[in-house]
C-alpha positions as CSV (number, residue, x, y, z in Angstrom):
1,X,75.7,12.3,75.0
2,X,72.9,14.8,75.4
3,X,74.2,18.4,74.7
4,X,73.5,20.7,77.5
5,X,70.8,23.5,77.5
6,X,72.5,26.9,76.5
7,X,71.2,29.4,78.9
8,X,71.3,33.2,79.1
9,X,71.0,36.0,81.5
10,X,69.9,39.2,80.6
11,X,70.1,41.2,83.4
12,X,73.0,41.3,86.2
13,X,71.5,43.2,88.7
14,X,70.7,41.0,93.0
15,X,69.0,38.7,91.4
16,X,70.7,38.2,88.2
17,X,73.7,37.6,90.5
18,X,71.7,34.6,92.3
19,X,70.3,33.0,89.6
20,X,73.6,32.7,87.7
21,X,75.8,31.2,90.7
22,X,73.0,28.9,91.3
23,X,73.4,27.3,87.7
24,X,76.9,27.3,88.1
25,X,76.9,25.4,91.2
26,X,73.7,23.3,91.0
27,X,72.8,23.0,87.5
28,X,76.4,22.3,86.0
29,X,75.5,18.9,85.0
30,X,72.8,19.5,82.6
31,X,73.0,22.9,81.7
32,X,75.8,25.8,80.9
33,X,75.5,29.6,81.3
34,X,76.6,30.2,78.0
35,X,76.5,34.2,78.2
36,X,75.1,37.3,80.3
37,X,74.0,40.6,79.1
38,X,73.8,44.0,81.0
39,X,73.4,47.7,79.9
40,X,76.2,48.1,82.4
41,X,78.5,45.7,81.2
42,X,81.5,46.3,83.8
43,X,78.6,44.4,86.1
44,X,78.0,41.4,83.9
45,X,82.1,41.1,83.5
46,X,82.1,41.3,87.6
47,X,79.8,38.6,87.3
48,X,81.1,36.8,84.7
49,X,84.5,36.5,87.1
50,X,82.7,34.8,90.1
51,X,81.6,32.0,87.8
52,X,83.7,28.9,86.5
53,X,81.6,28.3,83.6
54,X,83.5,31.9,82.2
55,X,79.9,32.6,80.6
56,X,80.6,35.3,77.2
57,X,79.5,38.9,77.7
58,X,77.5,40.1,74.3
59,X,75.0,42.2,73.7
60,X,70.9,40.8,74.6
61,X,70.0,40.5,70.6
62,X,73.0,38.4,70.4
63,X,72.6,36.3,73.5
64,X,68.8,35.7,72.9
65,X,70.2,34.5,69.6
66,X,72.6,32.1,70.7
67,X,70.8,30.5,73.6
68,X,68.3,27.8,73.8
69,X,66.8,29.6,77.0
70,X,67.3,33.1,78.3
71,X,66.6,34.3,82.0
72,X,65.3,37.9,82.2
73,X,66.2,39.8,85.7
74,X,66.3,43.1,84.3
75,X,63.0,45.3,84.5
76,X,59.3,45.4,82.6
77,X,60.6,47.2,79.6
78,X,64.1,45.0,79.1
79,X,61.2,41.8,79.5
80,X,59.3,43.2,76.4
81,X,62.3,43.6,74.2
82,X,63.5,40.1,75.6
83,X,60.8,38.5,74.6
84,X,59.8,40.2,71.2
85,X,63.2,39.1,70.2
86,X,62.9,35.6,71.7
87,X,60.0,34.9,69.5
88,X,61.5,36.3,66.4
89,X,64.6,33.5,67.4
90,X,62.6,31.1,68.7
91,X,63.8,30.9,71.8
92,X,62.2,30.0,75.2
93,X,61.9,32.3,78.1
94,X,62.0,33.1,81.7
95,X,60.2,36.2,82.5
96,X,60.6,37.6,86.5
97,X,59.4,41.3,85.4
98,X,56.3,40.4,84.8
99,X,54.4,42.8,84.1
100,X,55.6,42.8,80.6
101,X,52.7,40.2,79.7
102,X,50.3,41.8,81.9
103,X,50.9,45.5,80.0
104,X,51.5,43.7,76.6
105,X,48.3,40.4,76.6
106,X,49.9,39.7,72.7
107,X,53.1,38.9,73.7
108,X,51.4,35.1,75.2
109,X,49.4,34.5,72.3
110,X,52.2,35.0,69.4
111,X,54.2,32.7,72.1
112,X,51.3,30.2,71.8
113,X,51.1,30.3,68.3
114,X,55.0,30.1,67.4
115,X,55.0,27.1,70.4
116,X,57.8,29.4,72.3
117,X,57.7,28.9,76.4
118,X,57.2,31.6,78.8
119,X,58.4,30.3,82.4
120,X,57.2,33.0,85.3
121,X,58.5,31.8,88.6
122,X,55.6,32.3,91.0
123,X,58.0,35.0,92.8
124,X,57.1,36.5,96.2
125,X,54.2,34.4,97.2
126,X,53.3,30.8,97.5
127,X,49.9,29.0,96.2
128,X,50.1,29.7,92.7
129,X,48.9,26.9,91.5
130,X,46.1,26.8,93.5
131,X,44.7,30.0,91.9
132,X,45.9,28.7,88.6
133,X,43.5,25.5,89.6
134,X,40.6,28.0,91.1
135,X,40.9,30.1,88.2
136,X,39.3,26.7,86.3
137,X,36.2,27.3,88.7
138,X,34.5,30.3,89.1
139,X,36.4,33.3,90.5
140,X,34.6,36.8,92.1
141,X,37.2,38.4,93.4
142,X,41.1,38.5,94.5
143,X,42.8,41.6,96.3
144,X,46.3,42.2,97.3
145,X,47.2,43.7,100.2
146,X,51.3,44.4,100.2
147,X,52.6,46.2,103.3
148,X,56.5,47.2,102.8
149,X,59.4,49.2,105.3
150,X,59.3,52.5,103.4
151,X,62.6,52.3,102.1
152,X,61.4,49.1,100.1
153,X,59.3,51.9,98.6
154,X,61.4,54.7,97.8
155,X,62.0,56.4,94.8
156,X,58.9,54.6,92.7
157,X,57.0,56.5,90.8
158,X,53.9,57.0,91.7
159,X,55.1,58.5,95.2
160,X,57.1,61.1,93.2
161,X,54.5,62.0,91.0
162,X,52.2,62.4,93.8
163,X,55.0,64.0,95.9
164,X,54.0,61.3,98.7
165,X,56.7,61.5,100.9
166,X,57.7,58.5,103.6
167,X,60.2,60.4,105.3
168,X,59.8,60.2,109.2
169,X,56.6,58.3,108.6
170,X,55.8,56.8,112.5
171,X,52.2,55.2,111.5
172,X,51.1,52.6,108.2
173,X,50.4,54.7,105.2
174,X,48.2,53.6,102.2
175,X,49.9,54.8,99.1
176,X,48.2,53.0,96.4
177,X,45.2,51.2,95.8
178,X,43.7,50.5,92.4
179,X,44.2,47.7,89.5
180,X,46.7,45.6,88.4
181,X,48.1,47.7,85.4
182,X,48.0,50.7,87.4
183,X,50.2,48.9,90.0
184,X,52.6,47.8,87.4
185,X,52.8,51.1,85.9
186,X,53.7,52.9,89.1
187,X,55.5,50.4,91.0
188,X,57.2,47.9,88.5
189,X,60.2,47.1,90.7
190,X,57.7,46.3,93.8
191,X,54.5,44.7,92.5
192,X,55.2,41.2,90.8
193,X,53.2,39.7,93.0
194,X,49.8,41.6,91.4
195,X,51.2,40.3,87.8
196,X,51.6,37.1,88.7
197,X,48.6,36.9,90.7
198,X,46.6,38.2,87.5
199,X,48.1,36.0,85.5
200,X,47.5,32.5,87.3
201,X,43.5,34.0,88.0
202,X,43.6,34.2,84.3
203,X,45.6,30.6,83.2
204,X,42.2,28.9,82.1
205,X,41.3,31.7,79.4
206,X,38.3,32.9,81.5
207,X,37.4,36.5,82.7
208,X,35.7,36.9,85.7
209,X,33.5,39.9,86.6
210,X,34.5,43.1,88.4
211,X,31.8,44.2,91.1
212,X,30.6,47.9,91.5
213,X,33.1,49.1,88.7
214,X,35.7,48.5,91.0
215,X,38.8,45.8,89.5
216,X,38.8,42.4,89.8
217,X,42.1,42.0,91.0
218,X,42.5,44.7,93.6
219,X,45.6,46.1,94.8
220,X,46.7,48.1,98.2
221,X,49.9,49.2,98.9
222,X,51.5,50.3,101.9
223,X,54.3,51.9,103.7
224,X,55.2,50.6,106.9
225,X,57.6,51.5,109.5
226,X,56.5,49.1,112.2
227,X,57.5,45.7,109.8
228,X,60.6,44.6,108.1
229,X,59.2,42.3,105.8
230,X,57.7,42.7,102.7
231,X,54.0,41.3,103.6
232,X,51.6,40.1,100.7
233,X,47.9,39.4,102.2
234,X,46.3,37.6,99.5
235,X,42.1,36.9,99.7
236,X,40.7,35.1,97.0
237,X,36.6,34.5,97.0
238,X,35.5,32.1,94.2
239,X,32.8,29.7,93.6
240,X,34.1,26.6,95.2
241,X,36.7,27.9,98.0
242,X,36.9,31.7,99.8
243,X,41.0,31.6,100.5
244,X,43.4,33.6,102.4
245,X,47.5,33.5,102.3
246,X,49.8,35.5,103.9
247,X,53.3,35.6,103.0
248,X,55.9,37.7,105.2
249,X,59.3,38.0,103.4
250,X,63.0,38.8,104.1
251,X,63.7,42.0,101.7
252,X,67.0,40.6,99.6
253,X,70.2,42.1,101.2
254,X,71.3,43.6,98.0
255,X,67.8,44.7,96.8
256,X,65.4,45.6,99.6
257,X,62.6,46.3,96.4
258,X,62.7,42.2,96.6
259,X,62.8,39.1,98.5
260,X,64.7,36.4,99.3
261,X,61.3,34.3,98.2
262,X,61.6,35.8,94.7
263,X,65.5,34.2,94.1
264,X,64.3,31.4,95.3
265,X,61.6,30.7,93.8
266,X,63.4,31.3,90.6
267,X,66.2,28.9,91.3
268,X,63.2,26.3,91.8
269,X,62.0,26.8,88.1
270,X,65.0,25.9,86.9
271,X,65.4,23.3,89.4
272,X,62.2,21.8,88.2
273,X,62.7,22.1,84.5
274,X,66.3,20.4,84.7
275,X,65.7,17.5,86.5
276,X,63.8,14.7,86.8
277,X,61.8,15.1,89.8
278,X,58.9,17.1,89.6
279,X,56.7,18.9,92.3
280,X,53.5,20.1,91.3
281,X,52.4,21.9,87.9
């Protein structure tokens, strides 16, 4: 009999939470949730008692160590350490912060060359692939327009550091615009989407051209108090195809920073990778 896949979560946090009952109730059968890790540890144990698979709680090193996959839910800098210390173990990865390999380009290429995987759910938006597929072409430009409540903003830094404040705000406010890092450095709990978007726009090894010194990948952010979704507009103008998505999603209950889209989407990775039916790349 085929062993099952040891899986770990670092991270315990809304979506931590929803990633580990879904492997405990849909991925039983071929997989076990061997342990979770948390700086707050009361949370993972609070966690740990919701699930019948009793997962361990130890610390990440340990966990990265023991598993055959680890899940990170945790934030950009907890990614970084997860996977420095997944390479040095040889362990494969799913990355949701990820900006990690956005800030830190090296972190693929010592993954390519030790044959480690790095799995990024596609997150808040759909059509990945098809910018991973346009990216083979010839791409000019992509821009990212995210519209948010304000309360899906507060607290990030940028806003603090530019003492923008979103109290009482009755009209749609532009609080950011600029490139991807920039994004991911002032909003990392609210910007995946840009990562991810730069990443795929990037999968075939090319680099396409910025226009007028402006970035290739361009990113607006704004506050909102006419929506309640989070609302990524995504234009893409390449070569072969001028495209346009738009994706309006339910804030998560727990985490109004996320989406519903983003649990999912995650639970459909590991969905995909654990069975035998396959959808897509």
């Amino acid at each position: 009999m085929k062993a099952k896949t040891k899986i770990g979560i670092v991270g315990c946090g809304a979506i931590g939470r929803e990633v580990a009952l879904f492997i405990d109730k849909q991925l039983s059968g071929n997989v076990i949730l061997w342990g979770l890790s948390d700086k707050d540890v009361e949370k993972a144990e609070l966690l740990s008692e919701t699930l019948s698979c009793s997962p361990k709680i130890i610390p990440v090193d340990s966990l990265i160590k023991s598993v055959d996959l680890v899940i990170e839910t945790a934030s950009v800098e907890a990614a970084k350490h997860v996977i420095e210390k997944a390479l040095s173990y040889n362990t494969d990865v799913v990355v949701l912060s990820v900006g990690a390999l956005v800030e830190d380009a090296s972190l693929l290429e010592k993954a390519k060359e030790k044959g480690i995987n790095i799995y990024v759910p596609s997150g808040a938006i759909c059509g990945v692939d098809g910018v991973g597929a346009l990216s083979l072409g010839e791409i000019r430009k992509i821009s990212l327009t995210t519209s948010k409540p304000p309360k899906g903003l507060v607290g990030a830094h940028y806003l603090v550091e530019h003492k923008i404040s979103l109290d009482n705000l009755k009209e749609e406010k532009i609080v950011f615009k600029g490139s991807v890092k920039e994004a991911i450095k002032y909003f990392p709990q609210n910007i995946n989407v840009a990562a991810i978007l730069f990443l795929a726009s990037s999968f075939s090894g090319k680099k396409f051209a910025s226009k007028n010194g402006k970035p290739a990948v361009e990113v607006c952010i704004k506050a909102d108090p006419h929506v309640e979704r989070n609302i990524h507009r995504i234009d893409i103008d390449t070569e072969e195809s001028k495209v346009t998505i738009t994706i309006e999603n339910v804030p998560s209950k727990t985490n109004p920073k996320t989406s519903a889209l983003a649990v999912l989407s995650t639970q459909y990775l590991l969905k995909k990778l654990f069975s035998s039916f396959k959808i897509g790349s």
